[in-house]
C-alpha positions as CSV (number, residue, x, y, z in Angstrom):
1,X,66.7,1.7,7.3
2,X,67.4,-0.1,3.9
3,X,67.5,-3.7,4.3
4,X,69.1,-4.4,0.8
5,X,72.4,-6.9,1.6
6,X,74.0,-5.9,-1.5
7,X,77.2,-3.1,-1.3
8,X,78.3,-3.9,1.9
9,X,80.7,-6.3,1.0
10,X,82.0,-4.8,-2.0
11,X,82.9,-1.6,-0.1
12,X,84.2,-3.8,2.6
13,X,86.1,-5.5,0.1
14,X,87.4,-2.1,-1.4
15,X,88.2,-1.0,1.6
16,X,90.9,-4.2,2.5
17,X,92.4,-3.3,-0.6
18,X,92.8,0.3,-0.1
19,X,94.8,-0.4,3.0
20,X,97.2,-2.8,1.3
21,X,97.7,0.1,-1.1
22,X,98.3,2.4,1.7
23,X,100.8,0.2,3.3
24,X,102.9,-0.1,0.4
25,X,103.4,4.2,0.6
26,X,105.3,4.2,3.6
27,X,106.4,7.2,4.9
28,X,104.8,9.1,1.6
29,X,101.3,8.2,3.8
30,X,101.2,10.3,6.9
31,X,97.9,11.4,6.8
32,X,96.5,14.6,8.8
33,X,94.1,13.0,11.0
34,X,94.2,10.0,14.0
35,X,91.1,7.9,11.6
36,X,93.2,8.2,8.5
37,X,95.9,6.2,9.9
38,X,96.5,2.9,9.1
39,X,95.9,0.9,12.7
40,X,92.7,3.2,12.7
41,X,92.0,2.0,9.2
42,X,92.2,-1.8,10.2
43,X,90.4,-1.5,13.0
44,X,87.1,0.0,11.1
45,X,88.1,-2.8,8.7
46,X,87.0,-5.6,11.2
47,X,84.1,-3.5,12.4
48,X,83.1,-3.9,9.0
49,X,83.4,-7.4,9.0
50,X,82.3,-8.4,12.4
51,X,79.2,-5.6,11.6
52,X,78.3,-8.1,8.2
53,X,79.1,-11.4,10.2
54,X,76.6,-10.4,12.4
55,X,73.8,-9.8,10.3
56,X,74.4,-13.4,8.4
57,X,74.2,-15.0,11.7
58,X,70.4,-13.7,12.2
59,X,69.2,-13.8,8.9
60,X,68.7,-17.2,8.2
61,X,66.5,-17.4,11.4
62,X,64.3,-14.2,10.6
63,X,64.0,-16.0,6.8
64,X,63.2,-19.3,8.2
65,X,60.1,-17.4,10.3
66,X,59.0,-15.9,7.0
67,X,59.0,-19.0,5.2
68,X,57.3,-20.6,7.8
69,X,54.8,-17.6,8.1
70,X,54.0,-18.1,4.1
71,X,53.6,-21.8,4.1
72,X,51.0,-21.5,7.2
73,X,49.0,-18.5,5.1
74,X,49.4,-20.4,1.5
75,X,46.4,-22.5,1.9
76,X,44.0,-20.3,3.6
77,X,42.5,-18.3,-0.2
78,X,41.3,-22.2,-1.0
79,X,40.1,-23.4,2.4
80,X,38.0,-20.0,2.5
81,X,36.9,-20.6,-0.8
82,X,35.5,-23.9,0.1
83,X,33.9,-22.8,3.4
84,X,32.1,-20.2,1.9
85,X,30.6,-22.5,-1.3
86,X,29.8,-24.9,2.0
87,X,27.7,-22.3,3.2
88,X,25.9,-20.6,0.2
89,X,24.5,-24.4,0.0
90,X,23.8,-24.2,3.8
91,X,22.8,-20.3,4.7
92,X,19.5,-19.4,3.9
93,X,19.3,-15.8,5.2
94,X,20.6,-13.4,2.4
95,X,21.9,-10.4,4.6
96,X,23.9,-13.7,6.6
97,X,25.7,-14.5,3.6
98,X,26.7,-11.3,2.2
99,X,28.0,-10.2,5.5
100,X,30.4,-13.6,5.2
101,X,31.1,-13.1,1.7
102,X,32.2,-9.5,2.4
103,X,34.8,-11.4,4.6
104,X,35.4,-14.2,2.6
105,X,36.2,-11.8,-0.3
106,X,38.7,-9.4,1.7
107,X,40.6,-12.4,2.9
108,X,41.0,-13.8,-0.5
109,X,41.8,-10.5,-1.8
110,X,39.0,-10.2,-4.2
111,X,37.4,-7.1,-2.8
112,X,38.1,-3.4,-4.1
113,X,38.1,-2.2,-0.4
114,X,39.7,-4.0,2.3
115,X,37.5,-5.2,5.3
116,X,40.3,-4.4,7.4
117,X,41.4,-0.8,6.6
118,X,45.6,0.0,6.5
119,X,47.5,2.4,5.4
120,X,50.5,1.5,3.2
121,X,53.6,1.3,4.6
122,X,56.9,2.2,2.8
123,X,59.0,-1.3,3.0
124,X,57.9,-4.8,1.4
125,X,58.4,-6.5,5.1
126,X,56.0,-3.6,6.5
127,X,53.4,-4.0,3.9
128,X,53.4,-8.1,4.4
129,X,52.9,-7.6,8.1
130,X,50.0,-5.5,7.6
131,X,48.6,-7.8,5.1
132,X,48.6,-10.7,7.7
133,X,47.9,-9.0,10.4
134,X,44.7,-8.1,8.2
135,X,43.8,-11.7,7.1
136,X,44.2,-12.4,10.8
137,X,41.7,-9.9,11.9
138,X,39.7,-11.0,9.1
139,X,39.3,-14.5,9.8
140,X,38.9,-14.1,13.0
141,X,35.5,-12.1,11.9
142,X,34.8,-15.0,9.6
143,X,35.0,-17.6,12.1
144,X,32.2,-15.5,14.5
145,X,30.0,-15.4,11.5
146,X,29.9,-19.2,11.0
147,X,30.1,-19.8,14.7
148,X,26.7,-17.5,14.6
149,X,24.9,-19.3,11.7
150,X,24.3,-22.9,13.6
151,X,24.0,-24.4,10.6
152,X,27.5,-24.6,9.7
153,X,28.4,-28.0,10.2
154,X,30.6,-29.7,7.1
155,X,31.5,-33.0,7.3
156,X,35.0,-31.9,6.1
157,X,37.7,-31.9,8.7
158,X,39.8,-29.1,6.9
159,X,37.1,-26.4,7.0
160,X,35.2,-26.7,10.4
161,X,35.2,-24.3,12.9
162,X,37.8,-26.3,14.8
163,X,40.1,-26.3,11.4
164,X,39.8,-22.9,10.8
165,X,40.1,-21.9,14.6
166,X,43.6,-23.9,14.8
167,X,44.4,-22.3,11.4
168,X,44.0,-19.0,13.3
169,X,46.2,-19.6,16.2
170,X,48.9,-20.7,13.8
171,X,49.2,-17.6,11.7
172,X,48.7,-15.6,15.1
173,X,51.9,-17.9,16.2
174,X,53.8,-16.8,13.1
175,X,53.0,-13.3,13.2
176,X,54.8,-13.4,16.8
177,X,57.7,-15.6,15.9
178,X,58.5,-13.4,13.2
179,X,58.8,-10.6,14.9
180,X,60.6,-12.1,17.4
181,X,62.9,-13.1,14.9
182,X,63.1,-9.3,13.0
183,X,64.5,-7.3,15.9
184,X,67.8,-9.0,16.3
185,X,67.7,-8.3,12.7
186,X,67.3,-5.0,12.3
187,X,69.6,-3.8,15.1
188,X,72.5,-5.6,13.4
189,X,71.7,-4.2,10.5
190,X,71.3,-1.3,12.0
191,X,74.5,-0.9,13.3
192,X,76.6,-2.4,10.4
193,X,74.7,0.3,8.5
194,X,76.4,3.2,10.6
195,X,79.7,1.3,10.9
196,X,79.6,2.0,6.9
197,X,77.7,5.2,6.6
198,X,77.5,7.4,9.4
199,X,78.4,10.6,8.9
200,X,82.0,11.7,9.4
201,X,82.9,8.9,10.8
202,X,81.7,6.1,8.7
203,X,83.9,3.7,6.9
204,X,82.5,5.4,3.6
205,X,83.0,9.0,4.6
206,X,86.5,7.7,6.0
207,X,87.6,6.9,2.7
208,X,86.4,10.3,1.2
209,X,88.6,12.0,3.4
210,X,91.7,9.7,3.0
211,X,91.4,9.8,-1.1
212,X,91.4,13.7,-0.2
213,X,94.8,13.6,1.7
214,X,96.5,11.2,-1.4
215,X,94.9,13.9,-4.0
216,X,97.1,16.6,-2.3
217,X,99.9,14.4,-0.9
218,X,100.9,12.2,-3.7
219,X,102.3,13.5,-7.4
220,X,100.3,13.1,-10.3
221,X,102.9,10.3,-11.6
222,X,102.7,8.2,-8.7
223,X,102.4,4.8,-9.2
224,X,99.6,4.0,-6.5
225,X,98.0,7.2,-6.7
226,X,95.6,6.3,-9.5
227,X,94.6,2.9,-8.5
228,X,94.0,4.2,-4.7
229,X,91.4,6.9,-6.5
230,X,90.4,4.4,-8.8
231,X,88.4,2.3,-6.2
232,X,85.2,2.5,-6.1
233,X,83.0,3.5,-2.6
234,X,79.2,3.8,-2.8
235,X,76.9,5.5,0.0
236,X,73.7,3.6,0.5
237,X,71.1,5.8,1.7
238,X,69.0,4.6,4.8
């Protein structure tokens, strides 16, 4: 399902003014079907709208949770960095520290292969998801290895076990709170995507077949009759 915000509102906006159009026809607009007509028109009008309201009421929260989720992950490439120069001065077995830097590496990105193997999903929000769900695995296998050295001890607060631990929980927290925060999402944009493109019976397709009826209802030299053709519908895919 695309998650693009753009279109909607221009079609929705098309769509309002297509049915002032229509109302100024009168009796020359007496369309074939029971959707064509103008009370049906209206009505799929404030689906439309109600369908985009919806999805702005839940979209600052989900965008909050992924702001949130960024500013919790922003600092972990430097705290690893540190932790890991903390322990090459510490570590003295070499197999020890490769084995961390291994880890250290795939959680700073710096590593051709990830530690934690995924395959590549086909939206942005998919592929971020994946990514932290990865550094949270990660660290987790980080933490172990310093937990298992004994001789990791720093003096600073920000990377000891207890840092990094709490560092954990709170990207674990905003893995959760942003899903939480993506269903309501993506049902409302769910369904404001088939109130505007579903088949048939989508406010899109609606129009199609309306612009059809004034093609063979209305004279070339009609005055509304170009500027009701003239407006402009587009079909997003999903």
């Amino acid at each position: 399902m695309s998650s693009t915000e753009t279109g909607y509102p221009k079609n929705a906006a098309n769509f309002k003014d297509l049915i002032i159009r229509l109302n100024t026809l009168g009796d020359d607009y007496q369309p074939p079907k029971a959707m064509f007509e103008l009370k049906a028109l209206e009505q799929l009008s404030k689906n439309a709208e109600d369908a985009m309201r919806a999805v702005s009421q839940v979209l600052p929260v989900y965008s909050k949770a992924v702001d949130d989720q960024e500013l919790i992950f922003k600092p972990l490439n430097n705290l690893i960095t540190k932790s890991f120069n903390y322990l090459k001065a510490a570590i003295a077995n070499p197999a020890e520290l490769q084995t961390a830097k291994t880890i250290a590496d795939g959680l700073r990105g710096q590593s051709k292969r990830k530690v934690v193997a995924t395959d590549a999903p086909a939206s942005t929000a998919s592929t971020k998801r994946l990514s932290y769900d990865s550094k949270v695995e990660n660290l987790k296998r980080y933490i172990e290895v310093l937990s298992a050295s004994k001789i990791y001890t720093p003096k600073e607060s920000d990377i000891s076990i207890a840092s990094l631990q709490a560092l954990l929980l709170a990207m674990e927290n905003s893995i959760t709170a942003v899903a939480i925060a993506k269903t309501p999402l993506d049902d409302a944009r769910k369904k404001r995507h088939t109130i505007f493109y579903a088949e048939q019976i989508g406010l899109v397709e609606t129009v199609f077949g309306v612009k059809n009826y004034i093609k063979a209802s209305l004279h070339q030299d009609h005055p509304e009759r170009k500027h009701i053709l003239a407006l402009s519908f587009k079909k997003m895919k999903q």
